[in-house]
N, C-alpha and C positions, 0 to 999 in steps of 0.2 A: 585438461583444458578448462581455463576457469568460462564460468555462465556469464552472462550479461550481466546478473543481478554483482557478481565479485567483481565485475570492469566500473559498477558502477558504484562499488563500494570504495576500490581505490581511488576512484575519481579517474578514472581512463576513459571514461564516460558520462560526461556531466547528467544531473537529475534538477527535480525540483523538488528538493530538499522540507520535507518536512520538518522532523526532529531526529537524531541520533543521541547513542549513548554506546558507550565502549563493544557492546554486545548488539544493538540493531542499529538497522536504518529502517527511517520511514520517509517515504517519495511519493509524488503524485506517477501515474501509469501514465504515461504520453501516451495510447491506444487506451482510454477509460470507455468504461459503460456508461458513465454519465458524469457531469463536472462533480469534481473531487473524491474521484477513486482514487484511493491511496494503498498504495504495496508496503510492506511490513516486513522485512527480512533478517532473518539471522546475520551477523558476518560472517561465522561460519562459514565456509560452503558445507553445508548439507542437504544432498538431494528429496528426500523424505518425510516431512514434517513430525513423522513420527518415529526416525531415529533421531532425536534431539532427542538429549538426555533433559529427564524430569524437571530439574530445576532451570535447567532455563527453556525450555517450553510453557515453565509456568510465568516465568520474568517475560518472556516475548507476549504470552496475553495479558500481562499488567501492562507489559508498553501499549499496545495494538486496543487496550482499553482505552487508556488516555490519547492515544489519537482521535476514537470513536469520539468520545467527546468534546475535543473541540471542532471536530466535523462536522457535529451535529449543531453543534453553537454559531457553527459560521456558516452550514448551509441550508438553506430553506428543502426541510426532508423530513417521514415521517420516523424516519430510523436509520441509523448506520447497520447492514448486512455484513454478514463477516463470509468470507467462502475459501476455501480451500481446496483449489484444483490438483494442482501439482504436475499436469502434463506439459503443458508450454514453457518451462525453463526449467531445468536439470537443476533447482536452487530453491531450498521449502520457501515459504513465501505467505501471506496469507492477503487475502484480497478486502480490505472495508469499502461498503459502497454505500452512498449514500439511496436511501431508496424509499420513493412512494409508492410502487407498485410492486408485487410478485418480479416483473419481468424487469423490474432495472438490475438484477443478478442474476440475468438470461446471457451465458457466455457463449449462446449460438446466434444472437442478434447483432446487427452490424455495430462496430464501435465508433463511437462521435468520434470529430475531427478537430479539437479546441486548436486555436493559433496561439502561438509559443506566449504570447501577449495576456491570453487567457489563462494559459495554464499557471504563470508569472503570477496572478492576479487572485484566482482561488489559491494558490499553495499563500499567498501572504494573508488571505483570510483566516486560512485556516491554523498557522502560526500566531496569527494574534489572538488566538485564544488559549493555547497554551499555556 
């Protein structure tokens, strides 16, 4: 059964679309820790971040680099966090957060509730720096 993150790589499931390239996507989380958490994913389906084979676990942190950076250029933060859970969607995935404090990469705190309007609004921020 493919994950959420494969419904919304065919687009069976609209996102807000970061950047893509033949082998990732990058989207804003509609459930963020804080405005402009962005997900980074294989197209692959692969459930385990660390069965990706070598070379492109190295090409997905060159992408997931260049997202950090224009995250960081478009959102007022003292660093883009990078996490890697892997329990909540059956689909590697890696989390960049923007974050002033230790606890904005706290994934037992409740998750902001931006309006579709907002999340529109950061993912085009964050595109224009690209």
């Amino acid at each position: 059964m493919s994950s959420i993150f494969t419904k919304i790589i065919t687009g069976e499931i609209p996102c807000y679309k970061i950047a893509e390239t033949d082998q990732f996507l990058a989207f804003l989380d509609v459930f963020p820790l804080v405005h402009g958490h962005v997900l980074v994913v294989p197209k692959k389906e692969i459930d385990y971040i660390f069965d990706i084979e070598d070379a492109e676990l190295s090409a997905m942190m060159l992408f997931a680099k260049k997202i950090a950076k224009a995250q960081k250029a478009a959102i007022v933060c003292k660093r883009i966090g990078l996490a890697v859970i892997g329990l909540e969607v059956p689909h590697a995935h890696i989390h960049l957060v923007p974050m002033n404090t230790a606890n904005d990469v706290n994934f037992t705190q409740p998750k902001i509730k931006p309006s579709p309007e907002e999340l529109s609004a950061v993912a085009e921020k964050i595109k224009a720096k690209l």
